[in-house]
Structure formats: C-alpha cells, structure tokens
C-alpha positions as CSV (number, residue, x, y, z in Angstrom):
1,X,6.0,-8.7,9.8
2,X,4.4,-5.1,9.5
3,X,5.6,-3.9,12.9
4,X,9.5,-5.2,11.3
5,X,8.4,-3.3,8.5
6,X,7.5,0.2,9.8
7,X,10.6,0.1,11.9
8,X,12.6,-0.1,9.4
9,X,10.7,3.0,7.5
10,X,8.8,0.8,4.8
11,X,5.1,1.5,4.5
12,X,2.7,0.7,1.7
13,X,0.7,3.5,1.1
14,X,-2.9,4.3,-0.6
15,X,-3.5,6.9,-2.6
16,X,-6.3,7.7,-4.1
17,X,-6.9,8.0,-8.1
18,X,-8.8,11.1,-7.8
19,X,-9.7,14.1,-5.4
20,X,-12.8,15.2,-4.4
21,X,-15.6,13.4,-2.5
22,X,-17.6,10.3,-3.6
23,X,-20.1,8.3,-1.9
24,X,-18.1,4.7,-1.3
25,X,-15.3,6.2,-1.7
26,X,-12.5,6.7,-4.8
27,X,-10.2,3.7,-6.0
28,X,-7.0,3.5,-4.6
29,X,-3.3,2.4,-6.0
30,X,-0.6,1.3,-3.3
31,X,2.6,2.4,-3.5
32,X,6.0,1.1,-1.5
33,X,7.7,4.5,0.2
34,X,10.9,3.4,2.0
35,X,12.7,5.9,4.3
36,X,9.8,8.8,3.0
37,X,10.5,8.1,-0.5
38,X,7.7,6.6,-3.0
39,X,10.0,3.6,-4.4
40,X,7.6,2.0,-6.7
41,X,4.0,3.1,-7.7
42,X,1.2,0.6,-7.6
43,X,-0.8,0.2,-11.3
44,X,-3.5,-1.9,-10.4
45,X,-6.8,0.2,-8.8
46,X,-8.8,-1.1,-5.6
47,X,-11.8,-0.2,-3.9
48,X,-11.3,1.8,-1.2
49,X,-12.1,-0.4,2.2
50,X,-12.9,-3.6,0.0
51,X,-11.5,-6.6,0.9
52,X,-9.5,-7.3,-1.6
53,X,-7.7,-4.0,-0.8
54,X,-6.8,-5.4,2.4
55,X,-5.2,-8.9,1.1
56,X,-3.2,-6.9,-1.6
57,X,-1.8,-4.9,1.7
58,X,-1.3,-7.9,3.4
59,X,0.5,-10.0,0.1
60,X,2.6,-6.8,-0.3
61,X,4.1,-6.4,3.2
62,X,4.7,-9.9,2.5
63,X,6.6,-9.5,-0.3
64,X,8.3,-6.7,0.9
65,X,9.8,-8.7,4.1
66,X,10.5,-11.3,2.4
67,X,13.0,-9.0,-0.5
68,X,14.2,-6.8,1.9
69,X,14.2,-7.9,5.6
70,X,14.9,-11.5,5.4
C-alpha cells in the first residue's frame, strides 16, 4: 500500500512544530504532499517516534489508497 503510494508521488510527511533541539524530541504534524506539493496540513500534534505517531502514519496511507488509488 505504501510502496503504491510513493510510486505514485504521495508521501505523508512530519514536520516538526518547532526548531531547535530538545531532548525526546519536538511534536510533529503530518502533512499529505502529492507530486512535491503539501496538499493538506495535518492539525493534530504527535510525539516524535511514539507509537501512536506510527498508527496515525499507518491509518493515513490507508486513507490515502483507499481515496486516491483504489
């Protein structure tokens, strides 16, 4: 689903909220870039490397096939 994904130029990206260094890391949003264009910012802040980071990833590449590859 991710490998369909990044062939066709899709990515969810995270960006951090702020710059700098911090110990643990910053929050992160995710945002949708399609064909190097950011297409929709994320709102909602997670932890940088928490788990819940990585099922938001996962439930968006999953939302993302199924609207726009399927």
């Amino acid at each position: 689903m991710r490998k369909k994904c990044w062939d066709n130029n899709i990515y969810i990206v995270e960006k951090p909220t702020q710059k700098g260094y911090v110990n643990g890391g910053h929050t992160v949003k995710l945002n949708l870039v399609m064909n190097k264009k950011i297409v929709k910012f994320g709102s909602k802040e997670y932890k940088q490397n928490s788990r819940l980071l990585e099922d938001a990833v996962d439930m968006f590449y999953r939302e993302v096939y199924r609207i726009y590859l399927n």
